[in-house]
BAPA-674298 format. One line per field, with one value per atom (N, C-alpha, C, O, CB): residue number from 1; residue in one letter; atom name; z, x, y. Coordinates in nm, 2 decimals, padded with zeros to 4 digits. Glycine has a CB too. Example, Ala and Ser with C-alpha at 12.3 -4.5 7.8 and 13.67 -1.06 7.14 Angstrom:
BEGIN
kevex: c(1;1;1;1;1;2;2;2;2;2);
lumro: c(A;A;A;A;A;S;S;S;S;S);
koldo: c(N;CA;C;O;CB;N;CA;C;O;CB);
up: c(00.78;00.78;00.78;00.85;00.90;00.71;00.71;00.79;00.80;00.57);
east: c(01.32;01.23;01.32;01.42;01.13;01.28;01.37;01.29;01.34;01.41);
north: c(-00.57;-00.45;-00.33;-00.33;-00.45;-00.22;-00.11;00.00;00.11;-00.06);
***
This chain:
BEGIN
kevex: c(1;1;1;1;1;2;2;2;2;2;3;3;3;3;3;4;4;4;4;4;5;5;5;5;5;6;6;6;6;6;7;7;7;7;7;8;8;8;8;8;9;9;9;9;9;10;10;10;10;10;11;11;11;11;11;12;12;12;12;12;13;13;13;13;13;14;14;14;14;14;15;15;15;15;15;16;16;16;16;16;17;17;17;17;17;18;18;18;18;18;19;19;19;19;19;20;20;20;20;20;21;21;21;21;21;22;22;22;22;22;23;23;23;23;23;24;24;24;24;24;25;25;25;25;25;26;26;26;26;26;27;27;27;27;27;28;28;28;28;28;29;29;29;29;29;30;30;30;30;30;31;31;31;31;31;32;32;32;32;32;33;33;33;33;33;34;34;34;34;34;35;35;35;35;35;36;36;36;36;36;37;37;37;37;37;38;38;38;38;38;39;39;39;39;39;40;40;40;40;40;41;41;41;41;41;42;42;42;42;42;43;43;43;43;43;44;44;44;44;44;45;45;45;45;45;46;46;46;46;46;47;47;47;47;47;48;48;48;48;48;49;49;49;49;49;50;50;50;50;50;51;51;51;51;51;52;52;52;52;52;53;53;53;53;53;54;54;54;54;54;55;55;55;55;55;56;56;56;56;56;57;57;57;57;57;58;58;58;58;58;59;59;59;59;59;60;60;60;60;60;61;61;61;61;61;62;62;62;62;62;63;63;63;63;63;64;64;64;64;64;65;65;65;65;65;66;66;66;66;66;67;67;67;67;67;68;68;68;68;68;69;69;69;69;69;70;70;70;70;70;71;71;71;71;71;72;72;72;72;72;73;73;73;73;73;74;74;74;74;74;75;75;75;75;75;76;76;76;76;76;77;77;77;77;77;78;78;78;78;78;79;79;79;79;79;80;80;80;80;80;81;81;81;81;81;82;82;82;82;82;83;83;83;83;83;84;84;84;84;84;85;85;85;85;85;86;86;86;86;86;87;87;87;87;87;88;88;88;88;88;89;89;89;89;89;90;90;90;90;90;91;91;91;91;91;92;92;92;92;92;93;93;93;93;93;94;94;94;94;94;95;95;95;95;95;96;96;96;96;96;97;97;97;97;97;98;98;98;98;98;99;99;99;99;99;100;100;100;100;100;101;101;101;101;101;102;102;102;102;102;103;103;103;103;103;104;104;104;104;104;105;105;105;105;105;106;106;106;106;106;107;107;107;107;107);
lumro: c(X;X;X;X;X;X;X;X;X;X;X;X;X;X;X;X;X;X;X;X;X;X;X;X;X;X;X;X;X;X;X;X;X;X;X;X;X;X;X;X;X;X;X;X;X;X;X;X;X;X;X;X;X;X;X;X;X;X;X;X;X;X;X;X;X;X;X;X;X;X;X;X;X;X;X;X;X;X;X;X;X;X;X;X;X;X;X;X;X;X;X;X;X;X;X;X;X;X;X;X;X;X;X;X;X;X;X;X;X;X;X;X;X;X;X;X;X;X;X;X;X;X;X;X;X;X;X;X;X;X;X;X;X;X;X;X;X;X;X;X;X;X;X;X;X;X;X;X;X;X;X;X;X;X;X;X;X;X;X;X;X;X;X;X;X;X;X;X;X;X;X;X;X;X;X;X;X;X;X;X;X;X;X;X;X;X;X;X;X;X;X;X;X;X;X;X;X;X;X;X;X;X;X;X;X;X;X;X;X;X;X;X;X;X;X;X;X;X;X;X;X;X;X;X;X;X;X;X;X;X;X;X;X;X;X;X;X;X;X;X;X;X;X;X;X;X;X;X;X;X;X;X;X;X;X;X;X;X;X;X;X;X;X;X;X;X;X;X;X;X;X;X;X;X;X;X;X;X;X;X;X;X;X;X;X;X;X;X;X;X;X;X;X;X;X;X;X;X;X;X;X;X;X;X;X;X;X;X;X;X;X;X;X;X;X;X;X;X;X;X;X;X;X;X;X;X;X;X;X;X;X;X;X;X;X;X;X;X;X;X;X;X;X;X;X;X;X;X;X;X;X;X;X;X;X;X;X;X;X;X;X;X;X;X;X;X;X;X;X;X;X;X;X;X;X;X;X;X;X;X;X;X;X;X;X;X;X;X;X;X;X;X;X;X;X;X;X;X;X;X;X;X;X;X;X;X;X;X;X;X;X;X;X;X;X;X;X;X;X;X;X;X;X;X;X;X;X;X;X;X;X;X;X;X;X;X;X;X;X;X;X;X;X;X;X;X;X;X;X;X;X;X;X;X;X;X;X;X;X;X;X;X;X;X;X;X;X;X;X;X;X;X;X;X;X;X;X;X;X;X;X;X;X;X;X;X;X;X;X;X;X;X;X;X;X;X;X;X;X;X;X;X;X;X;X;X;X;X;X;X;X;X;X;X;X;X;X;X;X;X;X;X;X;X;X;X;X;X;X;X;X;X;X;X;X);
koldo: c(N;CA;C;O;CB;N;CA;C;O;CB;N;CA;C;O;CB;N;CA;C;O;CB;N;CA;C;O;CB;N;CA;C;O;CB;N;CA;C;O;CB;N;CA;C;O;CB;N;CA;C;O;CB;N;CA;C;O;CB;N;CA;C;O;CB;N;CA;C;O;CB;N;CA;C;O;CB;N;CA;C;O;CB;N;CA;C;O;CB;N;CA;C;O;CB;N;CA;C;O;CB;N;CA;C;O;CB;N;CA;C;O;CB;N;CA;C;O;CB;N;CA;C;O;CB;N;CA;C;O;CB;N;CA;C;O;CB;N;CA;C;O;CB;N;CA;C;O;CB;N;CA;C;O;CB;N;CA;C;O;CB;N;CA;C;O;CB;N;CA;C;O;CB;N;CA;C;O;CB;N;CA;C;O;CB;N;CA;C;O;CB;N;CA;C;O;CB;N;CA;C;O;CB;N;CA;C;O;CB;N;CA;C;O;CB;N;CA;C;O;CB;N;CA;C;O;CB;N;CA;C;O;CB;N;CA;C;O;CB;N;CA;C;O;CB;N;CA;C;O;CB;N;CA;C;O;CB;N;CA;C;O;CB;N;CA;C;O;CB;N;CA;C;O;CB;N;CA;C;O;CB;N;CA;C;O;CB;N;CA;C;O;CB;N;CA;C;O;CB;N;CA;C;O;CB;N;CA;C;O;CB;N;CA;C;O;CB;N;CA;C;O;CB;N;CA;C;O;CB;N;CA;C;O;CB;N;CA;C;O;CB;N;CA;C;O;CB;N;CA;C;O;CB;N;CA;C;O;CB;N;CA;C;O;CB;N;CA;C;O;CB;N;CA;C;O;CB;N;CA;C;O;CB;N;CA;C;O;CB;N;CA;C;O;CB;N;CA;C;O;CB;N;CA;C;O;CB;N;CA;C;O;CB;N;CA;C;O;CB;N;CA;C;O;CB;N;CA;C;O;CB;N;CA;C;O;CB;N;CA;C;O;CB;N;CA;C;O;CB;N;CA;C;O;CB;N;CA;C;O;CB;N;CA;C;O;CB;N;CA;C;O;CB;N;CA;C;O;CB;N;CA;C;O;CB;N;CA;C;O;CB;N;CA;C;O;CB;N;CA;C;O;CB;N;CA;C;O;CB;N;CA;C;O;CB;N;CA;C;O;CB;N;CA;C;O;CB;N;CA;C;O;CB;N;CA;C;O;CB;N;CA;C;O;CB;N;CA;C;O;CB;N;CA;C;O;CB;N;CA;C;O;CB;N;CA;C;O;CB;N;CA;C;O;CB;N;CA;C;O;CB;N;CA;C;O;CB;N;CA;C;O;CB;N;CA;C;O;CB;N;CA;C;O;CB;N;CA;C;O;CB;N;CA;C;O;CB;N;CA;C;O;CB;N;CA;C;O;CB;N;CA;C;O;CB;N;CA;C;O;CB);
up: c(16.87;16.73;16.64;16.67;16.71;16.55;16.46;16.33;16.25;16.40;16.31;16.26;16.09;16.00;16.39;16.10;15.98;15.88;15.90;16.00;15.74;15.59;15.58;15.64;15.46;15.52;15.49;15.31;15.23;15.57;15.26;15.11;14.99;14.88;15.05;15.05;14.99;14.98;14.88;15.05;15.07;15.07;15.02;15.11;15.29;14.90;14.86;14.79;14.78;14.80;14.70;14.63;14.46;14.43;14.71;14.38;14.30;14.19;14.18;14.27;14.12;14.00;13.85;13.75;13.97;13.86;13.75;13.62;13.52;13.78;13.63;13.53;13.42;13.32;13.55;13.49;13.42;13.29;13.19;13.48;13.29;13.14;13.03;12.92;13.12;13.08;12.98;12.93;12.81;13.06;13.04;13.04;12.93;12.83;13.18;12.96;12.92;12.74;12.66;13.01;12.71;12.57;12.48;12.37;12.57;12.59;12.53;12.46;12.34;12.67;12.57;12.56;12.41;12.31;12.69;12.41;12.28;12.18;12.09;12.27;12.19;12.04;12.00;11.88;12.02;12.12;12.09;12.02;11.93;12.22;12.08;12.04;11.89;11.81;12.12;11.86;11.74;11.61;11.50;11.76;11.65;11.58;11.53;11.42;11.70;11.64;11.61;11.55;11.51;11.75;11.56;11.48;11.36;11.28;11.52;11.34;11.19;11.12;11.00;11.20;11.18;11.13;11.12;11.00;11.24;11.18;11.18;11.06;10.96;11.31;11.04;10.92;10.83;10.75;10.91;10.79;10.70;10.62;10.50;10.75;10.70;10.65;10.62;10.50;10.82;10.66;10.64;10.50;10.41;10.77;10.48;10.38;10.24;10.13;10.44;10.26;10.10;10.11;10.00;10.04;10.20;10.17;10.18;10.20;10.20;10.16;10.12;10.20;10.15;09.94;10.34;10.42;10.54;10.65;10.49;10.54;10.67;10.71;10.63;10.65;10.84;10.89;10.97;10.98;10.95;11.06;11.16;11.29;11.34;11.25;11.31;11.42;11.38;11.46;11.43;11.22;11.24;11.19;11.18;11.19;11.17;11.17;11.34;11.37;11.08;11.43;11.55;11.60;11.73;11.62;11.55;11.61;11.61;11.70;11.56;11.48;11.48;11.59;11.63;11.30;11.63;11.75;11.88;11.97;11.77;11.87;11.99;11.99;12.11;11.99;11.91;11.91;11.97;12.06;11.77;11.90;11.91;12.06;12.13;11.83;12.11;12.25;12.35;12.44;12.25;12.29;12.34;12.40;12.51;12.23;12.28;12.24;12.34;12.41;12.04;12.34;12.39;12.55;12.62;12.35;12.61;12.76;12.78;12.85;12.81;12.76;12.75;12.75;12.84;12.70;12.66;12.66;12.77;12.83;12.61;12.80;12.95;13.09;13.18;12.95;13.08;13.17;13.15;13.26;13.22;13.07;13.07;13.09;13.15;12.94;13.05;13.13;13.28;13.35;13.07;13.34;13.46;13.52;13.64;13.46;13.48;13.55;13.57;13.68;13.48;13.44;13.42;13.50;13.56;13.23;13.51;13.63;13.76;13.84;13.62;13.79;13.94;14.01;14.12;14.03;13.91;13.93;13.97;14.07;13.77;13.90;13.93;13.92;13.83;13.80;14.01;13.98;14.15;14.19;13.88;14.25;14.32;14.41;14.35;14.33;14.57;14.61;14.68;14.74;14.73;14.65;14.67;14.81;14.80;14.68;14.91;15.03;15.03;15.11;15.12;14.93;14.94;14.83;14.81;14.93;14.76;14.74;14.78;14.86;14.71;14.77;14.82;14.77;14.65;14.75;14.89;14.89;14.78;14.75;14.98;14.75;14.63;14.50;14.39;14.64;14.51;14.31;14.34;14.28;14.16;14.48;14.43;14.33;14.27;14.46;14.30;14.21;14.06;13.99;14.20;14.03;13.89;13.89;13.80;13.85;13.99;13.98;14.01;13.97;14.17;14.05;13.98;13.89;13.89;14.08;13.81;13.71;13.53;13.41;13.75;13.59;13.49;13.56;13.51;13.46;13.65;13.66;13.56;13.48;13.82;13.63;13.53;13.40;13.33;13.55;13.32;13.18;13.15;13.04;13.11;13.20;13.19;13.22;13.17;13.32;13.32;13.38;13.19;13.14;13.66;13.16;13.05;12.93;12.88;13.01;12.88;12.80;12.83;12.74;12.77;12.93;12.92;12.91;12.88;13.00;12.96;12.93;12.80;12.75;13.03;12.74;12.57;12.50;12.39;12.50;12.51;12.48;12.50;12.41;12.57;12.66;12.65;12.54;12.46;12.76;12.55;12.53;12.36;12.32;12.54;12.29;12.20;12.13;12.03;12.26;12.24;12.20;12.31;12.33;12.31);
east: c(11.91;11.94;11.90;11.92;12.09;11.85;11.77;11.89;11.91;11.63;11.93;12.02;11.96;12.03;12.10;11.86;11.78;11.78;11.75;11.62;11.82;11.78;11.69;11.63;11.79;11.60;11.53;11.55;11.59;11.52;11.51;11.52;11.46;11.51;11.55;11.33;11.24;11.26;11.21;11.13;11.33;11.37;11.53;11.62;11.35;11.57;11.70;11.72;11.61;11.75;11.85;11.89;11.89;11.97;11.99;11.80;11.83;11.92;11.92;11.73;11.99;12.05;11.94;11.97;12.22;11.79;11.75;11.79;11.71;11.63;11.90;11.98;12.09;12.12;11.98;12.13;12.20;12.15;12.22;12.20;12.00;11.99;12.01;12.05;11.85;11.98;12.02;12.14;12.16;12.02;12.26;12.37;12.43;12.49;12.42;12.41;12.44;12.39;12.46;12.41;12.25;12.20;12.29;12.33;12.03;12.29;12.47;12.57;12.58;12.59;12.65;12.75;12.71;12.76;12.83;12.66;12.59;12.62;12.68;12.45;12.54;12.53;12.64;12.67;12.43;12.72;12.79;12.94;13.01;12.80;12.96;13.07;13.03;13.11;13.07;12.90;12.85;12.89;12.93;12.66;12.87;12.85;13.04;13.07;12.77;13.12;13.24;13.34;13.46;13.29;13.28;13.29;13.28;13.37;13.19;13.16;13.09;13.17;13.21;12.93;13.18;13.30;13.42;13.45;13.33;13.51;13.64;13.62;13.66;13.69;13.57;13.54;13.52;13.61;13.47;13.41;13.38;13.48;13.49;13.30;13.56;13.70;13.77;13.78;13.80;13.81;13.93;13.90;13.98;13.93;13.76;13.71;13.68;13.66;13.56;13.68;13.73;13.82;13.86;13.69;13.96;14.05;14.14;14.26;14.08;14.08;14.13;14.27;14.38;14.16;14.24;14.39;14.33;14.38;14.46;14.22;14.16;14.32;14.37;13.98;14.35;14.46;14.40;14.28;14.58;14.53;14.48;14.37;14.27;14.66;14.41;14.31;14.20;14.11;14.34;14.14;14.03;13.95;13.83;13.99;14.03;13.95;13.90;13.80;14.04;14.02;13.99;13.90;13.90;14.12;13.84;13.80;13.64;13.56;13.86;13.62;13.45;13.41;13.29;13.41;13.51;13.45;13.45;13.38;13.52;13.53;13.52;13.42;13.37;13.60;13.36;13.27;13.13;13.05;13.27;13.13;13.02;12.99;12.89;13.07;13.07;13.12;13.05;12.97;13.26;13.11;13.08;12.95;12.91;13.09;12.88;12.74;12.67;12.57;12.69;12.71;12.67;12.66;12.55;12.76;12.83;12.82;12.71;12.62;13.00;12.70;12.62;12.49;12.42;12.64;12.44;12.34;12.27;12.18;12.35;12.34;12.36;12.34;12.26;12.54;12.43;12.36;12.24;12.19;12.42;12.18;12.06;11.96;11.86;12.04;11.97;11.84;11.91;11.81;11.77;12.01;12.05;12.05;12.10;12.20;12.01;11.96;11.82;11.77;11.98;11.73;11.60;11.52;11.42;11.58;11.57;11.56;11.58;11.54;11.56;11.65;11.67;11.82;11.83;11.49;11.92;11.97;12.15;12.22;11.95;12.17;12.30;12.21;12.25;12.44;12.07;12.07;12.09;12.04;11.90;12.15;12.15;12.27;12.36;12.07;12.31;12.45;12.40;12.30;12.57;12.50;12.48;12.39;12.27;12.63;12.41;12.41;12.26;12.20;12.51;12.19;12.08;11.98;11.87;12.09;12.02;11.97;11.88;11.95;12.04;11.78;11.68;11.81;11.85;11.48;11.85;11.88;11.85;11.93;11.86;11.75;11.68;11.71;11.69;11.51;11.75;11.79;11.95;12.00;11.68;12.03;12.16;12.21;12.30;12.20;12.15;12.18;12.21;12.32;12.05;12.09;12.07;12.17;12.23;11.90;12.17;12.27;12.45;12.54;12.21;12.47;12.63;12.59;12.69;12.72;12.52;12.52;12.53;12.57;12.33;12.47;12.51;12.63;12.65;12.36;12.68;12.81;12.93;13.01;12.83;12.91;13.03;13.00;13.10;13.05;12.87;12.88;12.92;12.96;12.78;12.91;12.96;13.10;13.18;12.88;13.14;13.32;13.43;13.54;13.36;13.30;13.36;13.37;13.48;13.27;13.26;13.24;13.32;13.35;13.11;13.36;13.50;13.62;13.70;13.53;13.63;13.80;13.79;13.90;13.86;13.72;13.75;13.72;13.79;13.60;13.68;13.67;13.85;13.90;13.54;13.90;14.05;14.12;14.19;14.10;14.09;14.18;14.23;14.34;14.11;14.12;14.07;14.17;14.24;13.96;14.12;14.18;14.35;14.45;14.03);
north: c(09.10;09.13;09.01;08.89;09.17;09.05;08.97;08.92;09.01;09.08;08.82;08.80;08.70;08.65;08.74;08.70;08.60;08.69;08.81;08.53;08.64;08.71;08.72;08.62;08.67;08.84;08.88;08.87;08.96;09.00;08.73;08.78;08.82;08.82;08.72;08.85;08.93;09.06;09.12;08.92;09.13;09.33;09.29;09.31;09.46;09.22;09.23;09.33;09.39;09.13;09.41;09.47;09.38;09.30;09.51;09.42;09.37;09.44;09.56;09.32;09.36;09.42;09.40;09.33;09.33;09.50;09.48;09.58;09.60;09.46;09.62;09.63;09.62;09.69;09.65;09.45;09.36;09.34;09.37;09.26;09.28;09.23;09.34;09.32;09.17;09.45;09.59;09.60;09.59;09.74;09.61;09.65;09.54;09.58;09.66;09.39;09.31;09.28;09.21;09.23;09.36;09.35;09.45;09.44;09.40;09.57;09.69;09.62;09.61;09.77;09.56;09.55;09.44;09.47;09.51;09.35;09.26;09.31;09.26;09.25;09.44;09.53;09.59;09.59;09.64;09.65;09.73;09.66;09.72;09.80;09.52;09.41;09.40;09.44;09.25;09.36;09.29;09.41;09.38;09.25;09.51;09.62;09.64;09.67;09.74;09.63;09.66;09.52;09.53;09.73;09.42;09.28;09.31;09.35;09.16;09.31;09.36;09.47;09.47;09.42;09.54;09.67;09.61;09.61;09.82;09.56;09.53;09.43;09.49;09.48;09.24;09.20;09.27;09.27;09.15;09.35;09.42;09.49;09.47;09.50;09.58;09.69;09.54;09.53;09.84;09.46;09.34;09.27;09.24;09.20;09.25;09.17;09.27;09.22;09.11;09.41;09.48;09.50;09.51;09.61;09.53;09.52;09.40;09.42;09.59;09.28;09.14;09.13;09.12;09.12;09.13;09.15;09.05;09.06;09.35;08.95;08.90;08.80;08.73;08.80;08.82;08.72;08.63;08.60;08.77;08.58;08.45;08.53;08.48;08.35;08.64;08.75;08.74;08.70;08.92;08.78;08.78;08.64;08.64;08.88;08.53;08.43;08.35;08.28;08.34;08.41;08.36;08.48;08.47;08.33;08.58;08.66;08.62;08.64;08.79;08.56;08.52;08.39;08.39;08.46;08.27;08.19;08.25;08.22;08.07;08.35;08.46;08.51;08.52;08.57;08.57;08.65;08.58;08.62;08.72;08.46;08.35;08.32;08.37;08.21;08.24;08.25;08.36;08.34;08.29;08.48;08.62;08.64;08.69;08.72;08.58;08.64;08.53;08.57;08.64;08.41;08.29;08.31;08.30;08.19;08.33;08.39;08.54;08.50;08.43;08.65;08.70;08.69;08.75;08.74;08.63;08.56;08.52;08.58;08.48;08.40;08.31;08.42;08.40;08.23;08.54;08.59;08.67;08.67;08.65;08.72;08.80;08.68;08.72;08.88;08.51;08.46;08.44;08.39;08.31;08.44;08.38;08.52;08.52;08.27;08.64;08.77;08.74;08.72;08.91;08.72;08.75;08.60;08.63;08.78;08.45;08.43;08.43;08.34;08.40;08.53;08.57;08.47;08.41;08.52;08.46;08.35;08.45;08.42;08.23;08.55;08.63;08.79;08.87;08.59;08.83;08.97;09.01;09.12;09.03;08.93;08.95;08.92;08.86;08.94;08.96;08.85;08.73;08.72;08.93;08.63;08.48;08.50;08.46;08.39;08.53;08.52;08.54;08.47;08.61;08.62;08.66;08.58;08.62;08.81;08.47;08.37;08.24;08.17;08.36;08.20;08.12;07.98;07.97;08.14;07.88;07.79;07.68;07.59;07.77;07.71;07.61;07.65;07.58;07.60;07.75;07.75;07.79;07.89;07.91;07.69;07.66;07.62;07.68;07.60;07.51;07.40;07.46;07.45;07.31;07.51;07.58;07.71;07.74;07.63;07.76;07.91;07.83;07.89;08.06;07.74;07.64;07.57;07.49;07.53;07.54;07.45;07.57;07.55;07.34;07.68;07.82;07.91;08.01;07.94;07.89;07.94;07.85;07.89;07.92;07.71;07.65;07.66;07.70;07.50;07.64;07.67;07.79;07.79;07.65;07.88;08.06;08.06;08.14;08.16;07.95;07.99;07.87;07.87;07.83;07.80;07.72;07.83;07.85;07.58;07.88;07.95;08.08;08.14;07.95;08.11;08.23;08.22;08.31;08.30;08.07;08.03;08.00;08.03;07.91;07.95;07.88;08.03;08.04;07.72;08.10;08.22;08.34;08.41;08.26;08.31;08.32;08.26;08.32;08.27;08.14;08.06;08.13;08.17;07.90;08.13;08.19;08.32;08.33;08.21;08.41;08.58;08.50;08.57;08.81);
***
């Protein structure tokens, strides 16, 4: 029994960067609506001032993954990763694990 990866016939997820451009629009869209309704009716509170670095954030981690899909960096499972772009696939994990907690921290 042949026990070696094969990581050329992986499964990829080339549907992340899509899913991920959605959810983008779909946040941005309901941001913009929620400000919008707060700002004619002159009622904006402490929510939605904290709601725009959130959003930023948002847009920022997202981001981060559609190039860390579109380089081949999270469209697949670790295990099935070429050893050599460890480095770069933890070095955009922690900026992604930072940018979600300050984003908690946040909402």
């Amino acid at each position: 029994m042949d026990l070696r990866l094969d990581r050329d016939r992986v499964v990829r997820r080339e549907w992340l960067p899509l899913f991920a451009i959605f959810c983008m629009s779909v946040v941005s869209l309901l941001v913009v609506l929620r400000l919008a309704l707060r700002a004619t009716s002159r009622t904006l509170g402490l929510d939605d001032v904290l709601l725009l670095p959130s959003w930023i954030i948002f847009i920022a981690f997202a981001s981060i993954a559609v190039f860390a899909s579109k380089a081949g960096l999270i469209d697949r499972h670790t295990q099935d990763m070429q050893p050599s772009s460890f480095p770069i696939f933890a070095l955009v994990s922690v900026g992604d694990l930072l940018l979600l907690n300050s984003n908690l921290a946040l909402t």
